[in-house]
Every structure is written in C-alpha cells, then in structure tokens.
The first five atom37 places (N, CA, C, CB, O) and aatype in JSON, in Angstrom:
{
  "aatype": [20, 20, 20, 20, 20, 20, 20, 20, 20, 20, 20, 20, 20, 20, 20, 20, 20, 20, 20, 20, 20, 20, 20, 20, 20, 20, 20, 20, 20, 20, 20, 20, 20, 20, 20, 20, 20, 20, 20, 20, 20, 20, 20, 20, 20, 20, 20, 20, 20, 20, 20, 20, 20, 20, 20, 20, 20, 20, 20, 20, 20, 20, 20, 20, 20, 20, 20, 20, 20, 20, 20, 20, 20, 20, 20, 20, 20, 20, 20, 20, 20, 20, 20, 20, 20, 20, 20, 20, 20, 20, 20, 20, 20, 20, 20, 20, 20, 20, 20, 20, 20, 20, 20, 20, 20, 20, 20, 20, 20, 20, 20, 20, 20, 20, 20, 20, 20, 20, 20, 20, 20, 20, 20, 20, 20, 20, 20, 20, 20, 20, 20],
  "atom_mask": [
    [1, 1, 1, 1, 1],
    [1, 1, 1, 1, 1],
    [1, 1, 1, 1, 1],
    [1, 1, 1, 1, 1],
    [1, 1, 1, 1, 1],
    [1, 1, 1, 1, 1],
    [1, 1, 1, 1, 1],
    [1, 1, 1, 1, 1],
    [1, 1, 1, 1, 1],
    [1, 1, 1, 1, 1],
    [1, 1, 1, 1, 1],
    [1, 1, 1, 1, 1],
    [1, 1, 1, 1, 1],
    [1, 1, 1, 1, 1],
    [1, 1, 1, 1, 1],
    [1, 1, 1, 1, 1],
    [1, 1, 1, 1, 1],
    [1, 1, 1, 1, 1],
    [1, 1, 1, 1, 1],
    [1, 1, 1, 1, 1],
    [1, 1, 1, 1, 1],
    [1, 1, 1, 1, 1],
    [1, 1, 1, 1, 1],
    [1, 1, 1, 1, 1],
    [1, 1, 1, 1, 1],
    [1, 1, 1, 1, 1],
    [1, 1, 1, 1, 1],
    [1, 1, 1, 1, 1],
    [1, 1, 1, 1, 1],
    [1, 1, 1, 1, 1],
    [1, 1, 1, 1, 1],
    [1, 1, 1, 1, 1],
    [1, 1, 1, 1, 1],
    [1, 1, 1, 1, 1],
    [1, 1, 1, 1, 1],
    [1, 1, 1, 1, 1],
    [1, 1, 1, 1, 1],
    [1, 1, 1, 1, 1],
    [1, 1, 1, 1, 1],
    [1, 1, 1, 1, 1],
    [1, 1, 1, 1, 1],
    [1, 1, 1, 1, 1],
    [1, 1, 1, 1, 1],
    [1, 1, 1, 1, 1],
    [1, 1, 1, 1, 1],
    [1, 1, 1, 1, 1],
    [1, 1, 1, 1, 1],
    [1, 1, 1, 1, 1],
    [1, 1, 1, 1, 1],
    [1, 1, 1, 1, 1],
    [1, 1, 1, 1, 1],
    [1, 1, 1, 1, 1],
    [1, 1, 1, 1, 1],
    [1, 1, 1, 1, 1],
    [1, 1, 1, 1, 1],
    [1, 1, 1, 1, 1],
    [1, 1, 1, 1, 1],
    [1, 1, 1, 1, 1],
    [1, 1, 1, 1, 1],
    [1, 1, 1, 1, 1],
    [1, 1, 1, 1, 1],
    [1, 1, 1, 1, 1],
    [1, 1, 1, 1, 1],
    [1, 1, 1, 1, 1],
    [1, 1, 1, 1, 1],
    [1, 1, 1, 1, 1],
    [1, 1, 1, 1, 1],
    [1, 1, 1, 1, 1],
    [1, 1, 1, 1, 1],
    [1, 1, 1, 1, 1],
    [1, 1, 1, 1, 1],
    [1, 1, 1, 1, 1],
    [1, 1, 1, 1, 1],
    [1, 1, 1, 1, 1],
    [1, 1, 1, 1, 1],
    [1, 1, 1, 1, 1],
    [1, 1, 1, 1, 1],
    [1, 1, 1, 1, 1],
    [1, 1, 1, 1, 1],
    [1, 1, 1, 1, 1],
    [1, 1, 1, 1, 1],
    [1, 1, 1, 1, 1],
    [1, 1, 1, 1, 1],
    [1, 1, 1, 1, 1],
    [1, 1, 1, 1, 1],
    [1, 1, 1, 1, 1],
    [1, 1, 1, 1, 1],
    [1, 1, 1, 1, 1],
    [1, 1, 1, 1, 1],
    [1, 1, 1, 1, 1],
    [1, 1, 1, 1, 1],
    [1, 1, 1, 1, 1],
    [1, 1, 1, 1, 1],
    [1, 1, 1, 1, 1],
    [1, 1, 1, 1, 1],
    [1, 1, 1, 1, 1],
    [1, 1, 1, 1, 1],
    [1, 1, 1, 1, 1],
    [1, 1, 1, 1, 1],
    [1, 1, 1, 1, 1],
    [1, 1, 1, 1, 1],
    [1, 1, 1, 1, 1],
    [1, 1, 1, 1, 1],
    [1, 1, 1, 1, 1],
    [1, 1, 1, 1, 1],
    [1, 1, 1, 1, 1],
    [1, 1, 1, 1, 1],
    [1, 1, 1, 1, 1],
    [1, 1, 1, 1, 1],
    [1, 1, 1, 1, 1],
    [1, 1, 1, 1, 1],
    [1, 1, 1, 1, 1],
    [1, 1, 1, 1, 1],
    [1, 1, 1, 1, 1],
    [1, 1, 1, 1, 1],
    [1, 1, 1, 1, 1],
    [1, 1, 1, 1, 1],
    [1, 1, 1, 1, 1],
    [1, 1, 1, 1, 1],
    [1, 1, 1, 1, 1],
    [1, 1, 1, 1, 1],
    [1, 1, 1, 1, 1],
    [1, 1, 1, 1, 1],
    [1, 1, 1, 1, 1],
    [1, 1, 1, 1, 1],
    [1, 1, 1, 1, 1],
    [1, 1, 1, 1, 1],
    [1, 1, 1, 1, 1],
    [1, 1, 1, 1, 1],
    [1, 1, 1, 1, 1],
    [1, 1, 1, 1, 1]
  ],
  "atom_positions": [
    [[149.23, 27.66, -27.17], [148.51, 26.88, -26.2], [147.68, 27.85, -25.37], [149.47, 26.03, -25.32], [148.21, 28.77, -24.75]],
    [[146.31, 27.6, -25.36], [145.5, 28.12, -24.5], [145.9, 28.08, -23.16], [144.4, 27.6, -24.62], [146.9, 27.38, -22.99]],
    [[145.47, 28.57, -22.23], [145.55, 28.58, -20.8], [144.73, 27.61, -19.86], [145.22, 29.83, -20.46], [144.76, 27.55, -18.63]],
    [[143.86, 26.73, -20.9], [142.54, 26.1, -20.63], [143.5, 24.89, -20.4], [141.18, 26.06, -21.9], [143.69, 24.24, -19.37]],
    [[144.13, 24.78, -21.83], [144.81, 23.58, -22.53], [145.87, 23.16, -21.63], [145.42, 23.92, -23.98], [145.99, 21.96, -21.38]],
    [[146.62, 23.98, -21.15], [147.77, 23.91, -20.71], [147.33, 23.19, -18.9], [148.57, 25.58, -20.93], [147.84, 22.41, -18.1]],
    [[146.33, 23.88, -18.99], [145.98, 23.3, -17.26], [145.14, 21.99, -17.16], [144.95, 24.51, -16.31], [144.83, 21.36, -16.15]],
    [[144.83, 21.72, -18.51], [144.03, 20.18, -18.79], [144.92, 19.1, -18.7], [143.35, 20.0, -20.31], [144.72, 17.98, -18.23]],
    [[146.36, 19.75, -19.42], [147.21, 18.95, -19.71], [148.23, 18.64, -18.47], [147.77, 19.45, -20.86], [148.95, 17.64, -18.46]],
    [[148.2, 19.51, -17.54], [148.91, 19.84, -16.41], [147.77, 18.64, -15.43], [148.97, 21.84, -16.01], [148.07, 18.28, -14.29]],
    [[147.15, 18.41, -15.76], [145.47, 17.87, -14.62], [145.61, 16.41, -15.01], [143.34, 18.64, -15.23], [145.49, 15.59, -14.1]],
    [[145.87, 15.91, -16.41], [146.0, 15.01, -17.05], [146.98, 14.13, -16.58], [146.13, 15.37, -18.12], [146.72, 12.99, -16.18]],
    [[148.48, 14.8, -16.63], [149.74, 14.05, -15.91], [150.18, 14.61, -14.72], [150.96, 14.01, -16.73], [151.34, 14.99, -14.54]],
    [[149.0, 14.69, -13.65], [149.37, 15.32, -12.08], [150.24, 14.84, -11.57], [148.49, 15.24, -11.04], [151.05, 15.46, -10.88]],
    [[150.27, 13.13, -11.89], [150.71, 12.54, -10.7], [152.19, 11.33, -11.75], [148.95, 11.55, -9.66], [151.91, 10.96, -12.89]],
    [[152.88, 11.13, -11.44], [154.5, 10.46, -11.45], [153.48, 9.51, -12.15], [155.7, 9.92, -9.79], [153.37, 9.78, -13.34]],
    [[152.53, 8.23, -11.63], [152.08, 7.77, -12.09], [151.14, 7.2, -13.13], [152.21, 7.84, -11.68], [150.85, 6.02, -13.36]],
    [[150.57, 8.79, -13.94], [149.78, 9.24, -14.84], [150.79, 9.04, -15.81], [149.15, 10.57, -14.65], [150.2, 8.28, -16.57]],
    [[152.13, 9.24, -16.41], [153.11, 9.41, -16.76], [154.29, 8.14, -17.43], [153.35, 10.03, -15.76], [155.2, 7.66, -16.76]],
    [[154.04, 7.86, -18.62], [155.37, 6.86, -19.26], [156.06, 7.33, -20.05], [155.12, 5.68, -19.96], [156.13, 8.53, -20.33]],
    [[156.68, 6.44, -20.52], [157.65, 6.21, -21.48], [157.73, 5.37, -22.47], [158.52, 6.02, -21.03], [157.15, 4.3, -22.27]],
    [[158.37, 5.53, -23.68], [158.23, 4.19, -24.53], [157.52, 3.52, -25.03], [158.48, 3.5, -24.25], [157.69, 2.33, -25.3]],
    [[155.74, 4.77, -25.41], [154.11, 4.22, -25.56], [153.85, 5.56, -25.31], [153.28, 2.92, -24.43], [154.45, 6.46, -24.73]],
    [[152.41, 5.43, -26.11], [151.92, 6.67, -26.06], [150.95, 6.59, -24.54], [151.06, 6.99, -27.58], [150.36, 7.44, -23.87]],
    [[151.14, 5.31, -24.45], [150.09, 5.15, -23.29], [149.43, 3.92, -22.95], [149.05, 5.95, -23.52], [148.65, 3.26, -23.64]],
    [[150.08, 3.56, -21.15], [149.4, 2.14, -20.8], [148.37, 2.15, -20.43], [149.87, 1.39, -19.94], [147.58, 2.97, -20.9]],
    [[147.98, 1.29, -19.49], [146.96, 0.67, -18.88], [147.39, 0.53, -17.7], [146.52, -0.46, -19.4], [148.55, 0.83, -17.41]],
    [[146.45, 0.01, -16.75], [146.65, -0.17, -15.43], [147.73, -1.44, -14.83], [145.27, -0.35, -14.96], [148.04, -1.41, -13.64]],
    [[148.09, -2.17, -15.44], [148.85, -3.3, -15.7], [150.22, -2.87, -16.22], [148.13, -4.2, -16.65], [151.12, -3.7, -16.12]],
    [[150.52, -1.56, -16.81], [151.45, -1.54, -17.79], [151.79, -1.79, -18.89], [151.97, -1.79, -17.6], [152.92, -1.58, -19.32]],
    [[150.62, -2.43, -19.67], [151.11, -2.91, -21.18], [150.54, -1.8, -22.1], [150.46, -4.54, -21.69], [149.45, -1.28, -21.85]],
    [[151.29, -1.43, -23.17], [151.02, -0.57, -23.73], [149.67, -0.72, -24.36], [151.95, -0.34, -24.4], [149.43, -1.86, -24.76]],
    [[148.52, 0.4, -24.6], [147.88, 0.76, -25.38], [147.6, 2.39, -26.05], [147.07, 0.2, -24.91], [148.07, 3.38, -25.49]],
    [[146.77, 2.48, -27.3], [146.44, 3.52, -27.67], [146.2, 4.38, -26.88], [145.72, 3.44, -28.27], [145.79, 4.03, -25.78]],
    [[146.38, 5.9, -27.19], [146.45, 6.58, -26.14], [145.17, 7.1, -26.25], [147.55, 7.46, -25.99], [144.97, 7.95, -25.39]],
    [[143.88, 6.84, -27.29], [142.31, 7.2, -26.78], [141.82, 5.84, -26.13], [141.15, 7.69, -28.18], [140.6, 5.8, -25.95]],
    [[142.52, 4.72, -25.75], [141.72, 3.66, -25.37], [141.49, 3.97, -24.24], [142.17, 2.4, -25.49], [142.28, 4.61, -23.55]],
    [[140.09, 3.46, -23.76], [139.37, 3.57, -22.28], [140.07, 3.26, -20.93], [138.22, 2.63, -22.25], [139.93, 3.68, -19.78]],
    [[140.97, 2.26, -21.58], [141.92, 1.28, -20.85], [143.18, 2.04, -20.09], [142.54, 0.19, -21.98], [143.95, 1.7, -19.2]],
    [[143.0, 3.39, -20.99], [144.39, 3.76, -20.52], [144.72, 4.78, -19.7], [145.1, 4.0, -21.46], [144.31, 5.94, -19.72]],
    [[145.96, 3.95, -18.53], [145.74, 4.93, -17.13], [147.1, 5.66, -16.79], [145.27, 3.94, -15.65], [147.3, 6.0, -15.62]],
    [[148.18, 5.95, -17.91], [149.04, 6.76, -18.32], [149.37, 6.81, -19.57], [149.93, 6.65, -17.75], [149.25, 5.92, -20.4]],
    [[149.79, 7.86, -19.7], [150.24, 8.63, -21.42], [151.94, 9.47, -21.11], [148.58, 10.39, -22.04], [152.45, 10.07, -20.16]],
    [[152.4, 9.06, -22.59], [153.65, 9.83, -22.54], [152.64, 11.61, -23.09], [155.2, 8.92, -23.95], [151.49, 12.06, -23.12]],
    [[154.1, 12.06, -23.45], [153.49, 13.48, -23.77], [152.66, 13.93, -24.94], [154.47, 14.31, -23.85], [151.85, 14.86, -24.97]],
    [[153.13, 12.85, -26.18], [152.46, 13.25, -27.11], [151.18, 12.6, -26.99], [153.11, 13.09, -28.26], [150.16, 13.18, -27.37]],
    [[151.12, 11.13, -26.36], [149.67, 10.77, -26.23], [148.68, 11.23, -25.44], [149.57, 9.72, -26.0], [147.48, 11.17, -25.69]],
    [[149.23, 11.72, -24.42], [148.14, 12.78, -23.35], [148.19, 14.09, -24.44], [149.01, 13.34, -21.28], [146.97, 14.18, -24.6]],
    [[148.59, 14.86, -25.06], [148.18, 15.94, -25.71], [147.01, 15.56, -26.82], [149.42, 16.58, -26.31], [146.11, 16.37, -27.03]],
    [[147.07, 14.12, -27.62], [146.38, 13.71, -28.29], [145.34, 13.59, -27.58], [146.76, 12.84, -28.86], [144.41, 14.35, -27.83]],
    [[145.19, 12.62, -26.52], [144.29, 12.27, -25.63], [143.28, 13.08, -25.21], [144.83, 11.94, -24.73], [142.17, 12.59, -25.02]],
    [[143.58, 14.94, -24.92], [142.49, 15.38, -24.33], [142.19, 16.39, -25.88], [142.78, 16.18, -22.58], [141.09, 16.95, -25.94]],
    [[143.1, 16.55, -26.96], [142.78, 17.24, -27.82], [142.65, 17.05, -29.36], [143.4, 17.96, -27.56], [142.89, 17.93, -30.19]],
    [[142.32, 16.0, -29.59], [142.44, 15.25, -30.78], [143.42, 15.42, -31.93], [141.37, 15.34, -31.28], [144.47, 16.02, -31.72]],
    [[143.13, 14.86, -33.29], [144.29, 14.97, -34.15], [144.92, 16.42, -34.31], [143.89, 14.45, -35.48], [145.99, 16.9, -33.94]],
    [[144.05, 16.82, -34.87], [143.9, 18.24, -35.38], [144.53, 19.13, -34.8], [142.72, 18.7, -35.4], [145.52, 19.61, -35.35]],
    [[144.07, 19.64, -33.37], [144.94, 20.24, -32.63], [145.74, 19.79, -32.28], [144.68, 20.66, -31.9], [146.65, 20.6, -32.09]],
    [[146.02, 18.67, -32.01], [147.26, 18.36, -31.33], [148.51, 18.34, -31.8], [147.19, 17.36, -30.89], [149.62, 18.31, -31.26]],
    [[147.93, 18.37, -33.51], [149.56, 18.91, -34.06], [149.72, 20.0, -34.47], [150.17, 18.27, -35.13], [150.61, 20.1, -35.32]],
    [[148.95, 21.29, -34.08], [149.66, 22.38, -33.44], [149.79, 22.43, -32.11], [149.18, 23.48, -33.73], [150.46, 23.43, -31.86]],
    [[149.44, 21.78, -30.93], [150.56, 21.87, -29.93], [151.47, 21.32, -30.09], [150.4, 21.58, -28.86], [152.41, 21.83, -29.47]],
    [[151.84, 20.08, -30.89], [152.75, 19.54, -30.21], [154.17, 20.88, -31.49], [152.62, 17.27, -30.29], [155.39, 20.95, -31.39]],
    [[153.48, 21.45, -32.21], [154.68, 22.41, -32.88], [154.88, 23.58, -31.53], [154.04, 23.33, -34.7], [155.91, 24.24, -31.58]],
    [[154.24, 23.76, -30.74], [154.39, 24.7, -30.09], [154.97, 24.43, -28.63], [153.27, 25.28, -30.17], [155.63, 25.15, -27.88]],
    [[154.52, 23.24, -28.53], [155.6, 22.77, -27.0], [157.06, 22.15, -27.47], [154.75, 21.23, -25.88], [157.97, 21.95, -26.67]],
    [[157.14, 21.9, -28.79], [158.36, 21.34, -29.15], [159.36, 22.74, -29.18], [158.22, 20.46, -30.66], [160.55, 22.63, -28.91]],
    [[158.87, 23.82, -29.47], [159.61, 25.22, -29.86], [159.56, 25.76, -28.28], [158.67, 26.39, -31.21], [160.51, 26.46, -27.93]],
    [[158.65, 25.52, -27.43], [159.35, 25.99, -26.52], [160.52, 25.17, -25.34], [158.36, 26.56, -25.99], [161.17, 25.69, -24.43]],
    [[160.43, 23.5, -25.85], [161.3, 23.08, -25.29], [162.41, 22.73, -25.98], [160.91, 22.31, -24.7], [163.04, 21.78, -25.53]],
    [[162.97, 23.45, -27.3], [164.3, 23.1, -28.66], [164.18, 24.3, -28.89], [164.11, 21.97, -30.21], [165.13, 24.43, -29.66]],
    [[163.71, 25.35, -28.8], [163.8, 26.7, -29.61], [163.04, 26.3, -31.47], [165.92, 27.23, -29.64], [162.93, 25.28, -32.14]],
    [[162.83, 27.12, -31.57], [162.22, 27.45, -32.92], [163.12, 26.5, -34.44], [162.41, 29.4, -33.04], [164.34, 26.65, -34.53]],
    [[162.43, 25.68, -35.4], [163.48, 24.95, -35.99], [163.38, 25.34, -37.53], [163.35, 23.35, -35.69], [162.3, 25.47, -38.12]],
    [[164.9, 25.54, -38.24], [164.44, 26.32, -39.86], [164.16, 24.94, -40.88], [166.1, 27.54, -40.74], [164.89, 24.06, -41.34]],
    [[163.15, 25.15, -40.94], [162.99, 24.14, -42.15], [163.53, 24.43, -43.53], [161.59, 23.93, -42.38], [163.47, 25.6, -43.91]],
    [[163.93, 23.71, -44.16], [164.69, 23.54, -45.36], [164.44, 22.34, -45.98], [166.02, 23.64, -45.15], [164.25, 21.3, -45.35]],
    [[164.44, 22.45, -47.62], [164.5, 21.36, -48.35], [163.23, 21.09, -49.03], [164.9, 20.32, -47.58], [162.21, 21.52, -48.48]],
    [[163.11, 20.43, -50.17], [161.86, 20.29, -50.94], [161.78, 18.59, -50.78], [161.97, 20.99, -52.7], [162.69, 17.81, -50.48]],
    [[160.47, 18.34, -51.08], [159.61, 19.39, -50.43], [159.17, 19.41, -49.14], [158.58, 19.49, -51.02], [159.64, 18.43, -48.56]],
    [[158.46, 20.09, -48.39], [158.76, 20.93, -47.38], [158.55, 19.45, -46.27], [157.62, 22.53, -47.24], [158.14, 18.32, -46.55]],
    [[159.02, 20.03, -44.97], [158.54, 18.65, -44.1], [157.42, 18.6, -43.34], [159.45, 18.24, -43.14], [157.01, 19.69, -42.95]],
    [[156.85, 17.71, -43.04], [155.91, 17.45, -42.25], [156.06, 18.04, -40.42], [155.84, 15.92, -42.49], [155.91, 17.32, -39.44]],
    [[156.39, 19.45, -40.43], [156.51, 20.18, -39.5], [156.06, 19.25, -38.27], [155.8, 21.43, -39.75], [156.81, 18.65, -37.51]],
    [[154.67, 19.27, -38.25], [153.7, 18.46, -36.72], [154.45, 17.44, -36.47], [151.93, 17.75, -36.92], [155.04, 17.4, -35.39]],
    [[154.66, 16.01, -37.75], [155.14, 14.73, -37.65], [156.8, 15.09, -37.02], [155.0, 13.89, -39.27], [157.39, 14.27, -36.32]],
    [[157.33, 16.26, -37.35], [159.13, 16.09, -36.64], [158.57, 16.23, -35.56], [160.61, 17.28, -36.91], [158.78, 15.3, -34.78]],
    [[157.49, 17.59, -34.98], [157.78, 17.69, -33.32], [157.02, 16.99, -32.91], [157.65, 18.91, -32.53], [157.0, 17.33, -31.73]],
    [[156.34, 16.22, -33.03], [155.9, 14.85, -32.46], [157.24, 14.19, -32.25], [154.87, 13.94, -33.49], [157.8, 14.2, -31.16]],
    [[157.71, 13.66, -33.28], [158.72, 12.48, -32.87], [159.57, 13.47, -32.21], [159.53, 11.47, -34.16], [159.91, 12.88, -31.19]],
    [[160.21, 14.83, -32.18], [161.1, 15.09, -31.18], [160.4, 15.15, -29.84], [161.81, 16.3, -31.48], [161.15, 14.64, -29.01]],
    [[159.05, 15.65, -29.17], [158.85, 15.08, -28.13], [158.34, 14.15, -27.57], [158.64, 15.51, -27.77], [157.92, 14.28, -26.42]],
    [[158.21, 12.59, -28.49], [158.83, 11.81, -28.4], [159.98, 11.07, -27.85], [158.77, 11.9, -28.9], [160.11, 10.1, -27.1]],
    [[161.02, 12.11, -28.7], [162.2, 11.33, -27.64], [162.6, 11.98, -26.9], [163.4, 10.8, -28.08], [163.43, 11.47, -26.14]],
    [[162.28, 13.26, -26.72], [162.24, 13.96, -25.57], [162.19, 13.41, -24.34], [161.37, 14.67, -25.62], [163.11, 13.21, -23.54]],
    [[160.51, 13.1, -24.22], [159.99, 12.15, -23.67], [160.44, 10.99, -22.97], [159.47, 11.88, -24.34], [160.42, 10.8, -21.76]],
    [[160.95, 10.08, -24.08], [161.85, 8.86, -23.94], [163.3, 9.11, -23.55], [161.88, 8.11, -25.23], [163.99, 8.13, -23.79]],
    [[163.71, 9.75, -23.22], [165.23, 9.77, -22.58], [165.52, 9.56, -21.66], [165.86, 10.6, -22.53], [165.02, 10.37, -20.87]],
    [[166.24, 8.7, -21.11], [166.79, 8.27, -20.09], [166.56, 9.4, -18.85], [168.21, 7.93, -20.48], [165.87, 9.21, -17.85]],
    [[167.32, 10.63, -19.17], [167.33, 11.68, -18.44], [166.18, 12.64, -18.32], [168.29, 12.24, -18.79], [166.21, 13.59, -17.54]],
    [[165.29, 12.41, -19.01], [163.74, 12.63, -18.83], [162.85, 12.14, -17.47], [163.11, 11.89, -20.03], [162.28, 11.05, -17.44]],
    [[162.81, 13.02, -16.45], [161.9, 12.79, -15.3], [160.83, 13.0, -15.17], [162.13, 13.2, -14.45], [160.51, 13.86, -15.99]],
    [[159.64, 12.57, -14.31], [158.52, 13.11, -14.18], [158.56, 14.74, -13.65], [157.83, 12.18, -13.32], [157.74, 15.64, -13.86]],
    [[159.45, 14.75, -13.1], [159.76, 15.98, -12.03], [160.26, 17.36, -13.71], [161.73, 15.33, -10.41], [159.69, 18.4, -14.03]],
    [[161.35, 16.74, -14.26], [161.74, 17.52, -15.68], [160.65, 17.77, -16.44], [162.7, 16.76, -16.63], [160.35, 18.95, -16.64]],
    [[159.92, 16.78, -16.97], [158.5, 17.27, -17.8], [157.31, 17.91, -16.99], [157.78, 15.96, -18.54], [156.41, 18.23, -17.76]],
    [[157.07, 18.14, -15.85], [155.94, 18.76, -15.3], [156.77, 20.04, -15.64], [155.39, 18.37, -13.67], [156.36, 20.92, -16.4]],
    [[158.12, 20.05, -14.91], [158.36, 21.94, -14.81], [158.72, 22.6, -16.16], [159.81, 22.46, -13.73], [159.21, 23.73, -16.07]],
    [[158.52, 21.99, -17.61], [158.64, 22.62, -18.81], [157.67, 22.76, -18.99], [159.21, 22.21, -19.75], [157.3, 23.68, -19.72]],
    [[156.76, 21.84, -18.39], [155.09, 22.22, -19.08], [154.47, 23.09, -17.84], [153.85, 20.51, -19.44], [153.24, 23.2, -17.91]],
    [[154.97, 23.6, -16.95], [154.37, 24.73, -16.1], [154.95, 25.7, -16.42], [154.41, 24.68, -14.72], [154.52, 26.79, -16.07]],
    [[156.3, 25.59, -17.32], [156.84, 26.95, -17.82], [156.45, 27.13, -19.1], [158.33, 27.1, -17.79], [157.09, 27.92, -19.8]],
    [[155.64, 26.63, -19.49], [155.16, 27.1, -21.22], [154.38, 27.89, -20.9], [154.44, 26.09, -22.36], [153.51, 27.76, -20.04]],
    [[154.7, 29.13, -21.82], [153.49, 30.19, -22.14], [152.79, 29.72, -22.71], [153.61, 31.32, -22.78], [153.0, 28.67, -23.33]],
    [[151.27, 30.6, -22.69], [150.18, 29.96, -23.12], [149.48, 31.85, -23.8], [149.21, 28.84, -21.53], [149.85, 33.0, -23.53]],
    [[148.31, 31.27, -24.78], [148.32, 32.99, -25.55], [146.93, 33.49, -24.77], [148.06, 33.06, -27.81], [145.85, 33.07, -24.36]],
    [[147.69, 34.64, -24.85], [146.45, 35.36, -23.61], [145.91, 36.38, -24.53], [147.16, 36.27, -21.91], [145.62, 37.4, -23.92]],
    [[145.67, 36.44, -25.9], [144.51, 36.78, -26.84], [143.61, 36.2, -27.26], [144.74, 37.08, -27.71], [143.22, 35.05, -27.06]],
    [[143.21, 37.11, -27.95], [141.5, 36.19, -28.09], [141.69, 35.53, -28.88], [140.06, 36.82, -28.5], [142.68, 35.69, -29.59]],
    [[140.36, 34.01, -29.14], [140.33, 33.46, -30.62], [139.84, 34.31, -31.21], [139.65, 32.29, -30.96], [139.25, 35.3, -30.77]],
    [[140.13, 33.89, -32.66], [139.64, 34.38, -34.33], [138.03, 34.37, -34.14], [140.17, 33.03, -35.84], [137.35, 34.03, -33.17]],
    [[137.76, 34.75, -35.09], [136.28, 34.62, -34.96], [135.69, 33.26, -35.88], [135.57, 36.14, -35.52], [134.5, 33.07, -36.13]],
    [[136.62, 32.52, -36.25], [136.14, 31.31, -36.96], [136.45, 29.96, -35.82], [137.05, 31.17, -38.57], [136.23, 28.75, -35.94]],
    [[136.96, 30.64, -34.9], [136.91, 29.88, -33.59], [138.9, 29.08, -33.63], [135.18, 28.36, -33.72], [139.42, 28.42, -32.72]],
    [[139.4, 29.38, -34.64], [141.1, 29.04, -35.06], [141.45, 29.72, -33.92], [141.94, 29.69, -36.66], [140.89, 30.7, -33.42]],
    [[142.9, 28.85, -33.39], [143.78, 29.66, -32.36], [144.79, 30.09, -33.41], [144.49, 28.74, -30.95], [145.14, 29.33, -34.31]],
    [[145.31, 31.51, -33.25], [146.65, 31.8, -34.06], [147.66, 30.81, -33.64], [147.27, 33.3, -33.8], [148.03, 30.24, -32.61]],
    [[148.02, 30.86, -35.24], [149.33, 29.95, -35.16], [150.75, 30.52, -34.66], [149.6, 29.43, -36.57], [151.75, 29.81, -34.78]],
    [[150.82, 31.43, -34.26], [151.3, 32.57, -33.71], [151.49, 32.25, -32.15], [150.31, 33.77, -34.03], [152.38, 32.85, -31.55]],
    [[150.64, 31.25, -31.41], [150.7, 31.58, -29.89], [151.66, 30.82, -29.12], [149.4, 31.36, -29.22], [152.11, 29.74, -29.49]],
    [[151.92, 31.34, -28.17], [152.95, 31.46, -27.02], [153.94, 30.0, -27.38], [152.05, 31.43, -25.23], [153.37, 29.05, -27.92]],
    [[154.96, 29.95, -27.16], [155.57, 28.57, -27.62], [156.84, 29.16, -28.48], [154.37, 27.51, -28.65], [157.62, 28.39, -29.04]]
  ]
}
C-alpha cells in the first residue's frame, strides 16, 4: 500500500458514519447499495478499498491489508486458490464481526505500513509492499 492509498482510504472512512457492516456499502437512508454507486454514503472495508481503487488494485490491497491484519497465509492445494477472493472474504468478516468497531478498524488501518520505494518503471507497485 502506497502512502497516497492508505491516506485516501483513511479520508474515505473518517468519520463512524462513513462506515458499515453487512454491505459493501449504503446510502444515505441505509439500504444497501454497490459500493461504486453515486448513492453511496458508507462502505464496509472491502467496498471503500474498491471504491477509491478499482478492481485491479484492489485485490492486491485487499492481499496486503488482510496479511497485515491475520499474518501472512500458506496456501496449499491444487489447484491453487484464488488468493485476492480469500482476503476479500476474510476482511469481510473481519469487517462484519460483532466485535469489529469503528474505533478497531481505523487503528489497524493507521497501523498498516505502507512501501516507501519507488514504483517500477511500468508504473506496477511491488507485490512485495508493506503488509
């Protein structure tokens, strides 16, 4: 995670109320919608990461905020798994747990490192960074 990224994402869910559960993301009313819809005026974690960074990247963050909030995970088994799709759904339910606060998810995501090298020159972040 960039340092850019991390403070977009930190800017994104400032406030208790930016912030759900159980949806990637409501509306001003509370009913769930998509988490790129116009409509929508909170996101859980994986839909605000989607939200400001599209598909692509977002499933390498979400491998890299999942490892720094579970530790690093050994994959096994053929054939191989859909790495992005587990740490999505684990912060997911991360996310969704009862014992999951607004107050608990801001201070893991102010404690994630973020990579303080340069990009590649094809503009790729190493898959390598902080997390």
């Amino acid at each position: 995670m960039l340092p850019e990224e991390k403070q977009q994402l930190l800017d994104l869910l400032s406030q208790e109320q930016k912030w759900c559960q159980h949806a990637e993301a409501h509306d001003a009313a509370g009913d769930p919608v998509q988490c790129d819809d116009r409509q929508a005026a909170a996101w859980d974690l994986t839909g605000a990461v989607y939200r400001l960074f599209g598909c692509r990247r977002a499933g390498a963050l979400y491998l890299q905020i999942d490892r720094h909030l579970h530790g690093k995970r050994r994959s096994v088994g053929w054939p191989p798994p859909d790495l992005e799709l587990l740490a999505m759904t684990s912060l997911q339910a991360f996310n969704d747990r009862a014992e999951t606060t607004f107050a608990l998810l801001r201070a893991r995501l102010e404690d994630m490192p973020v990579w303080a090298g340069e990009r590649r020159s094809s503009g790729e972040i190493p898959p390598e960074t902080a997390g």
